[in-house]
C-alpha positions in Angstrom: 120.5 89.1 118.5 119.0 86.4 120.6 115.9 89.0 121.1 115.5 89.6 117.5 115.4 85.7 116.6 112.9 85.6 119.6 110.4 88.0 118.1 110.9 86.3 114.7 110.1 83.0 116.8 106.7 84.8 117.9 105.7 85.9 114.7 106.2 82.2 113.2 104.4 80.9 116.0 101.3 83.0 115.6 100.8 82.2 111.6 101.4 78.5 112.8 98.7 78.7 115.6 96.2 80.2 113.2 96.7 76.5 111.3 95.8 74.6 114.3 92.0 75.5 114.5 91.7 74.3 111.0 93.4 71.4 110.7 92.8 69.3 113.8 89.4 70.9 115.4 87.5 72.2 112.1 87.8 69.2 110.2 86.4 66.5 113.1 83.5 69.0 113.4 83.1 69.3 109.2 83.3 65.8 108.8 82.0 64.0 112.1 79.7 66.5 113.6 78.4 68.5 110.8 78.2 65.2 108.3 80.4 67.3 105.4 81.9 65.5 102.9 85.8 64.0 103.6 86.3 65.5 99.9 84.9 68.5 100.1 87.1 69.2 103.5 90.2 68.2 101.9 89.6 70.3 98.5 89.0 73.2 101.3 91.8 72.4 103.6 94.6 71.7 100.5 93.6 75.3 98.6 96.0 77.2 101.1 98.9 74.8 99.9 97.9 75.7 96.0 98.4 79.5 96.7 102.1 78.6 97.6 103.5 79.4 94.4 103.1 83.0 94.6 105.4 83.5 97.1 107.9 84.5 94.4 105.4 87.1 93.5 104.9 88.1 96.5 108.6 88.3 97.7 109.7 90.4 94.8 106.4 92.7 94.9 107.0 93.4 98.5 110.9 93.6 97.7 109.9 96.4 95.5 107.4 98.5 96.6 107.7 98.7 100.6 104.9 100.5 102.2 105.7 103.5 104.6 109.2 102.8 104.2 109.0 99.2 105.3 109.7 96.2 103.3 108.6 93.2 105.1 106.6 94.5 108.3 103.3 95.6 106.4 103.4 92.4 104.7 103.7 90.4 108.0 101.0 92.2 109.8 98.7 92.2 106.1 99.5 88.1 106.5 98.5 87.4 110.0 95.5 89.9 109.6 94.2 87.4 106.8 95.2 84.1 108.6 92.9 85.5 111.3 90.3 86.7 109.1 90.1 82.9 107.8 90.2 80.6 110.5 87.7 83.3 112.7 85.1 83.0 109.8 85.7 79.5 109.3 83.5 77.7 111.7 80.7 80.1 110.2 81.6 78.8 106.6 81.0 75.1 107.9 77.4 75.7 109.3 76.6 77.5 106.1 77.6 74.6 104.0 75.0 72.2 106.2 72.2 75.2 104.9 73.2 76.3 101.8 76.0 73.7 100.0 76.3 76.2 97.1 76.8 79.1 99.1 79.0 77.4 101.3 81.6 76.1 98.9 81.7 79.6 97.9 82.6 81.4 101.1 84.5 78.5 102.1 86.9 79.2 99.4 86.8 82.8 100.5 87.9 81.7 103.7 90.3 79.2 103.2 92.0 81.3 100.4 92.2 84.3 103.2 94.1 82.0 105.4 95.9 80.8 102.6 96.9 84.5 101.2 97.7 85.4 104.3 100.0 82.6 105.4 101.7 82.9 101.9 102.1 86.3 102.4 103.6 86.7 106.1 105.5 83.8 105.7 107.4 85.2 102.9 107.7 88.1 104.8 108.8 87.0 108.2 111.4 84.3 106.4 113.1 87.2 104.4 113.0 89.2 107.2 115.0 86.8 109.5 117.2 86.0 106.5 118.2 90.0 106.4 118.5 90.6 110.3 120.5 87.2 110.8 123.1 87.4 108.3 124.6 84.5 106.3 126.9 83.2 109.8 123.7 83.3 112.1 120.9 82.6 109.2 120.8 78.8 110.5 120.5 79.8 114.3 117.7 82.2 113.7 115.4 79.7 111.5 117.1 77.1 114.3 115.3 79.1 117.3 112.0 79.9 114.9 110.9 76.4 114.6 112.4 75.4 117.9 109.9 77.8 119.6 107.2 77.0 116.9 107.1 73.2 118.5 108.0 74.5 122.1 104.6 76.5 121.9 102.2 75.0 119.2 
């Protein structure tokens, strides 16, 4: 069991390291560097946090319609595939908005949505996941070891 609550650990830790680019190097380059608007950074950085409530959604969709047989896997590897996609085109996003401002808001919001979606999405997953390997006796150890190793290594 101790392996299992490990991987889960791992998969935590990689949507969690996708936030760090973002939210502590991205912004001091948007802001300081790049001379982007404080406001227009935050309105960027808090869109993620508006997607949250479709996690229902997306819990029961994925609870219903599993994809080659799996439930929650698909939607994990979906979710980190999109965290990626966002924070990789990111940096790209903030020298387009010192060009093109218009343009920029534009695929920013593309961007930060993607991260968004896809945290929404694998978190869901991966929490339902550890809630159905776990059990309802080990349930608080699991999420326990998750966060433990999220801090450990982020």
């Amino acid at each position: 069991m101790l392996i299992k609550r490990l991987q889960l650990a791992l998969i935590h830790t990689a949507v969690a390291i996708t936030l760090v680019p973002i939210n502590s190097t991205l912004n001091r380059v948007m802001i300081f560097d790049l001379g982007i608007s404080k406001t227009l950074f935050t309105l960027l950085a808090i869109f993620p946090y508006l997607l949250a409530p479709i996690q229902v959604a997306i819990g029961s969709f994925s609870d219903r319609n599993p994809i080659f047989g799996y439930r929650r896997t698909p939607y994990i590897l979906v979710g980190l595939i999109l965290c990626v996609l966002g924070v990789a085109i990111s940096p790209q996003v903030a020298i387009l908005m010192t060009e093109n401002i218009t343009l920029g808001i534009i695929a920013g919001v593309f961007a930060f949505g993607a991260w968004g979606m896809g945290y929404n999405l694998s978190a869901v997953s991966y929490f339902s996941l550890a809630t159905e390997i776990s059990g309802k006796k080990g349930r608080a150890a699991t999420i326990a070891t998750m966060f433990f190793c999220n801090g450990l290594l982020v």
